[in-house]
C-alpha positions in Angstrom: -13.2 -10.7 73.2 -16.5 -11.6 75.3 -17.2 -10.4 78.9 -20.0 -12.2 80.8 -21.0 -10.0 83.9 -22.8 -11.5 86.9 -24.7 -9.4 88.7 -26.3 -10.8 92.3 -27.4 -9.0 95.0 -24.8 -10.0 97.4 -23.0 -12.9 96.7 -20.3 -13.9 97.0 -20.9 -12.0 100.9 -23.3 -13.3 102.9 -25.9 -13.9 104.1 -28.5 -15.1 101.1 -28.3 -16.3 97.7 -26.6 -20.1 99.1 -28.0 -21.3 96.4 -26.0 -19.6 93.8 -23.0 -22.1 95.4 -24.0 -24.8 93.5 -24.8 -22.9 90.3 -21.1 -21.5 90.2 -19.4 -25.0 90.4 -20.2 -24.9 86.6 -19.4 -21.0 85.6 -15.8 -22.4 84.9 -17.3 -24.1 81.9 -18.9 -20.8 80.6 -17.2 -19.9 77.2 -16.1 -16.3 77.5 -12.8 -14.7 77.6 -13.6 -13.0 81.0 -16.2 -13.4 83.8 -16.7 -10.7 86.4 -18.9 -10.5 88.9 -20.9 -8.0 89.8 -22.3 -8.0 93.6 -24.2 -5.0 94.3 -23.9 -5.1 98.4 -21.0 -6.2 100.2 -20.8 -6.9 103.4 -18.3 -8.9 105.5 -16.3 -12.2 104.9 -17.0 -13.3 100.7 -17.3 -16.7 100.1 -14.7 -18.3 97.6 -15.0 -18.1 94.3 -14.5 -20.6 91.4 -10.7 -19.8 89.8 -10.6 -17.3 86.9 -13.7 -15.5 88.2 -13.4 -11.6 88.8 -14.5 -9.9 91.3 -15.7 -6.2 90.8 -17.0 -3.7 94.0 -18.0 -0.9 91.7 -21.9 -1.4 92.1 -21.8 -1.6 95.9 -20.0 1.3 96.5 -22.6 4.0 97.4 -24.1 5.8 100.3 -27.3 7.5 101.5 -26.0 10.6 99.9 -25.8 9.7 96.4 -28.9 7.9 96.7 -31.1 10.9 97.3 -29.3 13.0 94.7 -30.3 10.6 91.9 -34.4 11.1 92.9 -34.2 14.4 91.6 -33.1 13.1 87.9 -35.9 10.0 88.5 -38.2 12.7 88.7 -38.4 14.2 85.9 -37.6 11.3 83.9 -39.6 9.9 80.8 -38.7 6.4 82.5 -40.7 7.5 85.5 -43.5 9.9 83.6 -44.4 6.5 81.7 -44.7 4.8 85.2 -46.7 7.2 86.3 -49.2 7.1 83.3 -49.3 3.2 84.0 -50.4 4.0 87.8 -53.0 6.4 86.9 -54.7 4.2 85.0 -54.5 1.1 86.5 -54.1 2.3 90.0 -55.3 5.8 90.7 -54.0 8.1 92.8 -52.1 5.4 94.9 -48.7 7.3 96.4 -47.3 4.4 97.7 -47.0 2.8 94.1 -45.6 6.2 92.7 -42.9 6.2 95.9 -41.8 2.7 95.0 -41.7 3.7 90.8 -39.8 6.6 91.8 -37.0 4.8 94.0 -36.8 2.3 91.7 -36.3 4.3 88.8 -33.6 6.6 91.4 -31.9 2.9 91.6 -32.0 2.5 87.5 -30.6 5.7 87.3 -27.7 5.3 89.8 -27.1 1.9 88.4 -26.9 2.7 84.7 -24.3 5.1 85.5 -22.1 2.7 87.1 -22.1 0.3 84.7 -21.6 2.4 82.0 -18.6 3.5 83.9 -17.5 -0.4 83.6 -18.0 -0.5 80.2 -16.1 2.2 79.4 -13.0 0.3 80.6 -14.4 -2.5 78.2 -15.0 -2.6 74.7 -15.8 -6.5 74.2 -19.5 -7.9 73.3 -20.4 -8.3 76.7 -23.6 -10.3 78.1 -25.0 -9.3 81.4 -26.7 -12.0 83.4 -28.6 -10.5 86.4 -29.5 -12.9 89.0 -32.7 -11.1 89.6 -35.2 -8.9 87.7 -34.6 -5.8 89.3 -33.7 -2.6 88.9 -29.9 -3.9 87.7 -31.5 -5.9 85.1 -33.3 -2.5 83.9 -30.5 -0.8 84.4 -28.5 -3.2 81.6 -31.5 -3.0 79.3 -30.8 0.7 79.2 -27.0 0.2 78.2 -28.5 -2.1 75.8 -30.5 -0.4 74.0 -28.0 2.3 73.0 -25.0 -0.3 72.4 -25.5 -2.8 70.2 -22.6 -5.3 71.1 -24.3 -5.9 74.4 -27.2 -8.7 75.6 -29.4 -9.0 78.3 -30.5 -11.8 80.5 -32.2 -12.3 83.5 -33.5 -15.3 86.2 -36.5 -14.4 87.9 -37.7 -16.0 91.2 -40.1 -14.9 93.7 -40.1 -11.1 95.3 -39.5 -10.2 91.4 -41.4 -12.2 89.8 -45.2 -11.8 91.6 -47.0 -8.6 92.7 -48.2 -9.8 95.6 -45.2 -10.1 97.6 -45.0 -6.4 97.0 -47.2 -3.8 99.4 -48.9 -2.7 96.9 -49.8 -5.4 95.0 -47.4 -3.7 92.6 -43.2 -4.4 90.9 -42.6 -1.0 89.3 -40.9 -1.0 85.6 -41.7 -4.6 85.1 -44.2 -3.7 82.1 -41.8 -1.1 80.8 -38.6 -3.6 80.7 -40.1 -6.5 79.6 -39.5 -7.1 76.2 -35.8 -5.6 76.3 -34.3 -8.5 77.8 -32.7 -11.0 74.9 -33.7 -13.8 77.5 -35.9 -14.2 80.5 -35.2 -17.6 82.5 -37.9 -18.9 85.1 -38.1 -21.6 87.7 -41.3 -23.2 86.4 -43.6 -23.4 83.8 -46.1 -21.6 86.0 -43.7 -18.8 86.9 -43.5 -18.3 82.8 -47.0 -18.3 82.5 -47.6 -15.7 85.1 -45.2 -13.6 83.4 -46.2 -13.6 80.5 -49.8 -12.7 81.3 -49.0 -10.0 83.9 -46.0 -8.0 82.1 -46.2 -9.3 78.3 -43.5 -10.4 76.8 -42.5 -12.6 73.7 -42.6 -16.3 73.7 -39.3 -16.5 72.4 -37.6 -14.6 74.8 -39.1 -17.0 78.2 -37.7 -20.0 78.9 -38.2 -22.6 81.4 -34.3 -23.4 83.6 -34.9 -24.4 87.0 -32.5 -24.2 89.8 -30.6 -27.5 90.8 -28.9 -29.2 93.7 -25.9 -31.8 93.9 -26.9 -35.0 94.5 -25.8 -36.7 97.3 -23.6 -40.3 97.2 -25.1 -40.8 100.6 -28.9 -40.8 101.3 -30.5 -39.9 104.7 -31.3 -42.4 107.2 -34.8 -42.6 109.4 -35.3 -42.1 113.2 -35.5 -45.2 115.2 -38.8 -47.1 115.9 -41.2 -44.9 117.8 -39.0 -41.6 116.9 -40.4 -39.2 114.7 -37.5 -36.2 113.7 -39.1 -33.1 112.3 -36.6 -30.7 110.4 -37.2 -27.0 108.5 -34.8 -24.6 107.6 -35.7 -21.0 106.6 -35.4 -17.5 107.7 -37.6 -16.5 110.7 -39.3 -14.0 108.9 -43.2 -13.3 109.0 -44.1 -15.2 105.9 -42.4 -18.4 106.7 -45.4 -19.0 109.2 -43.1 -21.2 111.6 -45.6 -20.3 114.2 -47.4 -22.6 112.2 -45.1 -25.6 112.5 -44.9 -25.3 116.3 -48.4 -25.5 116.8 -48.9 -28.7 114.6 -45.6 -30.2 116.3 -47.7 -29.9 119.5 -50.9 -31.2 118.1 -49.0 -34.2 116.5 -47.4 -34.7 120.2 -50.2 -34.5 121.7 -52.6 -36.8 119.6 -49.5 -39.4 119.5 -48.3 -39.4 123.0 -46.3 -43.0 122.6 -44.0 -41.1 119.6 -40.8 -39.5 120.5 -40.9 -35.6 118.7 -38.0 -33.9 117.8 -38.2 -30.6 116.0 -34.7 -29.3 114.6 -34.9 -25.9 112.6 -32.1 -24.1 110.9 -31.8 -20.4 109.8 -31.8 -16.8 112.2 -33.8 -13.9 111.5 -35.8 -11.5 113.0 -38.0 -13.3 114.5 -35.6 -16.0 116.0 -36.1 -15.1 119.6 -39.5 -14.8 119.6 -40.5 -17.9 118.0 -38.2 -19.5 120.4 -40.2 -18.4 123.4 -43.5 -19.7 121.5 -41.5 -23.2 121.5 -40.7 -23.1 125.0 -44.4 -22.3 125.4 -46.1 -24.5 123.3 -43.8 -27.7 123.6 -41.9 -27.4 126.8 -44.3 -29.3 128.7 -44.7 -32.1 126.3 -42.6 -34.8 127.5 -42.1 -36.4 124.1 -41.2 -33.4 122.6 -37.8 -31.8 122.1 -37.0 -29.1 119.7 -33.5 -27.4 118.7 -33.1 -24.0 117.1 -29.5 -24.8 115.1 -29.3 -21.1 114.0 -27.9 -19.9 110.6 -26.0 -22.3 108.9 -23.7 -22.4 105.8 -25.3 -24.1 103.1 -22.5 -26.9 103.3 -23.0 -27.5 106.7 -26.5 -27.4 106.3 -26.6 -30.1 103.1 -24.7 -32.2 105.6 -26.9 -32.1 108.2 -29.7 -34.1 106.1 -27.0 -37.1 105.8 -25.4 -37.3 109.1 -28.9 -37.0 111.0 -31.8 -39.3 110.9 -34.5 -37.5 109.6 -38.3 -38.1 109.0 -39.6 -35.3 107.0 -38.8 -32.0 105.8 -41.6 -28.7 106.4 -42.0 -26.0 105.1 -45.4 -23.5 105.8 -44.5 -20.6 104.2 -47.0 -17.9 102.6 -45.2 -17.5 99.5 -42.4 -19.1 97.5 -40.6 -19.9 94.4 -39.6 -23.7 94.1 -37.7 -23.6 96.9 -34.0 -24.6 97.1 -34.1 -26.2 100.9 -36.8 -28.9 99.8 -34.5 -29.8 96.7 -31.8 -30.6 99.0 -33.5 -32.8 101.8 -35.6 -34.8 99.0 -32.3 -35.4 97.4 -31.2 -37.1 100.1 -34.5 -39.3 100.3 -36.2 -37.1 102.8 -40.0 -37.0 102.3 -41.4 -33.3 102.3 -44.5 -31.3 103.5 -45.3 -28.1 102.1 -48.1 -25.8 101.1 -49.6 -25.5 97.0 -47.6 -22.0 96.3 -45.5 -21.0 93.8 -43.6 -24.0 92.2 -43.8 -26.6 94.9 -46.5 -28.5 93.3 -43.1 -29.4 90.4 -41.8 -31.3 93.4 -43.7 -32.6 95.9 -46.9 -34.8 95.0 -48.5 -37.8 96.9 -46.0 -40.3 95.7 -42.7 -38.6 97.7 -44.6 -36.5 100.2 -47.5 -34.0 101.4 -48.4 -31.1 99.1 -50.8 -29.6 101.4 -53.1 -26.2 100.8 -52.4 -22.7 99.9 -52.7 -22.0 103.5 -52.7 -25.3 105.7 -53.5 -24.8 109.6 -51.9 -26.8 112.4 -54.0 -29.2 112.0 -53.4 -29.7 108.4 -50.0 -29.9 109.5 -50.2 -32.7 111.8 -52.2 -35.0 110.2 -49.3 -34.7 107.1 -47.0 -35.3 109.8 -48.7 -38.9 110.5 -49.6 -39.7 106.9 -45.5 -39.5 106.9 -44.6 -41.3 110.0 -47.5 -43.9 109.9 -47.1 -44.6 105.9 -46.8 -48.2 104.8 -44.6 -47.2 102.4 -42.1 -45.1 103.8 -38.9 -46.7 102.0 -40.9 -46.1 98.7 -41.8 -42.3 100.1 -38.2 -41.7 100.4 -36.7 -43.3 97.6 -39.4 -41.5 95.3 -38.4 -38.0 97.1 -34.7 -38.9 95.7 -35.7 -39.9 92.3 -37.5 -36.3 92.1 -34.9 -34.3 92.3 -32.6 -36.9 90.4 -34.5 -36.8 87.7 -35.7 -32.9 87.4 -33.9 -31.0 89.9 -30.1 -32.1 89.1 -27.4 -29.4 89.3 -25.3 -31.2 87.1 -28.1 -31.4 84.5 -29.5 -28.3 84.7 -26.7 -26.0 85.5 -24.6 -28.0 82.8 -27.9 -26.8 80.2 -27.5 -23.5 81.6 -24.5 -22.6 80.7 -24.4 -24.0 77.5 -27.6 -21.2 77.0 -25.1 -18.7 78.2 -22.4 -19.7 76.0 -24.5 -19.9 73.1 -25.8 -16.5 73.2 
C-alpha cells in the first residue's frame, strides 16, 4: 500500500490557492493506492474535488486554546534552543525573530502531533507533499526522521521561499529543515538558486517544476481602433502597489487624450474600498477614462474573462512575487503583459511578448509601457508571442503531467 498526503493551506475552501485547480486535474493520474488531502484551514463552501481523492479535516481542527498550550513545550525545545543559537549569532538580541521561531516551532509542534495521530490509523509507505515550506512541511520532516517508510516533499513559492517578505528579514527553521526534505521543488531556476545559497541544501534534492496553466482553444481579441482596455487582477493588499496602476492609467489618459481607457481589475481585499475612492479621484474626471472594480472572482470565471473580453494588456506592479499564475493565464490567451523585474517574471515576460519593467517602476514607467503596447507596430506578433510563452514553458499539461510522474516515481 502507498498513501500520498496533500497538505495545502486551505484548499479545497476558499479563498486562495486557485491555482492549485489546474494542478489537481492531473492528481487522478498519480500512482498511489490512496490520496488524501490534507487542508490545514477550512472555512466555508470546498471546491470540488477530482474523484477518488479524500478529504481529511484533522489538521484544521484547532482553537486559540490549544495553540497557546503548545508554546510552553516550543519553549523548552532543542528544535527552538537551536533557533535561538542561529539568532544570536546572526541576529542579536532581535525578539521579534525569537517570537516568530517560537510560534513557528509551537505550530511544528501542534502539527507533528496531528499527523502522527493520522499515521497511526495508517501503516503504508506514505509520501507527504506539502504545498508550501512551512511549518507542515517541518512538521513531516520530523515524522520522517523517526519512520523510515515515509518521504518528504515540498513546493516552495514566495512568502516561504524569500526573507524579505518576512518582518524581520527572517523564515524561522528554514536552515534547520533544509536538508530533510527527500525533494525540494521551485518555480524557477532563480528561486533554486536563492535557496540554495540562503538555507543550504543538496543539489540533488532541488529541482526546477514550474507551475502551469491550461491553454486556451480560444485566444483573446483586441479593443477596437482608438480603445485601449487595461486589465489586472490581484488581491488589494499593500504590496500589489495598485495605487500604482491608477496613477499611470491617468497619466496615459491624460498624455493620449484621443484614446478611449478602460481599466477593469479583478480580486477584493483589504484595501478594495479605498483604492476605489483613489480611482474615483484620480480618473473620474477624465472623460476617456472608465474603470471597473469586478471584485473577487473564481478562477474559472476569471480565465474566461480574458477570452470573452477584448483586452489590450495585462498589469501587474507588485513589490514582490513568485512567477505569478495570473500573467500565465492572460499571456496564454495572447494577452501582452507589463510587469516589474521580481521574483520569476523575468522567465516570462521579455521584449518580444511584452514590458518587463524595473524592480520598482513609477507611474510614469507605467505609462509609457502602456504606449509601447498600444502604439506597437507589431501588436499581432506581441500577442501571438505572449501565447507561444506559456505554450511552450508554462503548459499545465506538460508540466503538471512531469509532475506527477516525479511523485509517482518517488
Amino acid at each position: 500500500m502507498k498513501t500520498l498526503y496533500i497538505l495545502t493551506s486551505s484548499y479545497p475552501y476558499p479563498p486562495g490557492e486557485q491555482f492549485i485547480e489546474d494542478e489537481a486535474c492531473y492528481w487522478k493520474n498519480l500512482n498511489y493506492d490512496r490520496v488524501v488531502l490534507l487542508p490545514a484551514l477550512t472555512s466555508g463552501k470546498p471546491r470540488q474535488l477530482p474523484d477518488d481523492i479524500e478529504l481529511d479535516l484533522s489538521l484544521s481542527q484547532s482553537n486559540k486554546f490549544l495553540k497557546a498550550f503548545w508554546l510552553f513545550p516550543a519553549l523548552v525545545s532543542s528544535i527552538f534552543f537551536k533557533e535561538c543559537k542561529w539568532i544570536f549569532r546572526k541576529k542579536g538580541l532581535d525578539f521579534n525573530a525569537l517570537y516568530l521561531a517560537l510560534k513557528e516551532v509551537a505550530a511544528l509542534k501542534r502539527a507533528s502531533v496531528k499527523l502522527r495521530n493520522i499515521l497511526r490509523k495508517d501503516d503504508s509507505s506514505s509520501v507527504f507533499y506539502c504545498y508550501w515550506n512551512n511549518y507542515y512541511s517541518y512538521a513531516a520532516c520530523e515524522l520522517k526522521n523517526k519512520l523510515s517508510r515515509i518521504k518528504v516533499v515540498s513546493r516552495t513559492h514566495r512568502y516561504d521561499l524569500y526573507e524579505s517578505q518576512s518582518s524581520s528579514g527572517y523564515l524561522p527553521l528554514k536552515r534547520q529543515y533544509a536538508k530533510n526534505f527527500d525533494k525540494i521543488f521551485f518555480l524557477s531556476a532563480e528561486g533554486k538558486q536563492y535557496f540554495e545559497e540562503r538555507y543550504g541544501i543538496e543539489s540533488s534534492s532541488a529541482e526546477v517544476s514550474p507551475l502551469g496553466v491550461p491553454i486556451p482553444k480560444v485566444e483573446s481579441a483586441g479593443s477596437n481602433d482608438g480603445e485601449f482596455h487595461v486589465v489586472s487582477l490581484s488581491f488589494c493588499a499593500p504590496i500589489k502597489r495598485i495605487d500604482k496602476i491608477i496613477d499611470a492609467i491617468a497619466l496615459f489618459a491624460e498624455n493620449n487624450t484621443d484614446v478611449k481607457v478602460r481599466w477593469t481589475h479583478i480580486g477584493g481585499g483589504s484595501l478594495l474600498e479605498m483604492l476605489k475612492e483613489l480611482a474615483v479621484s484620480r480618473l473620474g474626471k477624465a472623460n476617456n477614462v472608465s474603470f471597473e472594480f469586478a471584485g473577487m472572482m473564481e478562477n474559472r470565471l476569471a480565465k474566461d474573462f480574458f477570452v470573452s473580453n477584448p483586452v489590450d494588456v495585462f498589469v501587474n506592479s507588485s513589490e514582490s512575487e513568485g512567477i505569478p499564475v495570473s500573467i500565465m493565464e492572460a499571456m496564454s490567451t495572447g494577452i501582452p503583459a507589463i510587469a516589474p523585474n521580481i521574483g520569476g517574471i523575468a522567465f516570462l515576460i521579455d521584449e518580444y511578448n511584452g514590458v518587463l519593467l524595473s524592480d520598482s517602476p513609477d507611474a510614469n514607467e507605467i505609462s509609457l509601457a502602456f504606449e509601447h503596447v498600444f502604439y506597437h507596430e507589431g501588436i499581432d506578433t506581441l500577442r501571438r508571442r505572449a501565447r507561444e510563452k506559456i505554450q511552450n514553458e508554462y503548459s499545465a499539461e506538460i508540466n503538471y503531467a512531469r509532475f506527477v510522474d516525479t511523485l509517482n516515481n518517488l
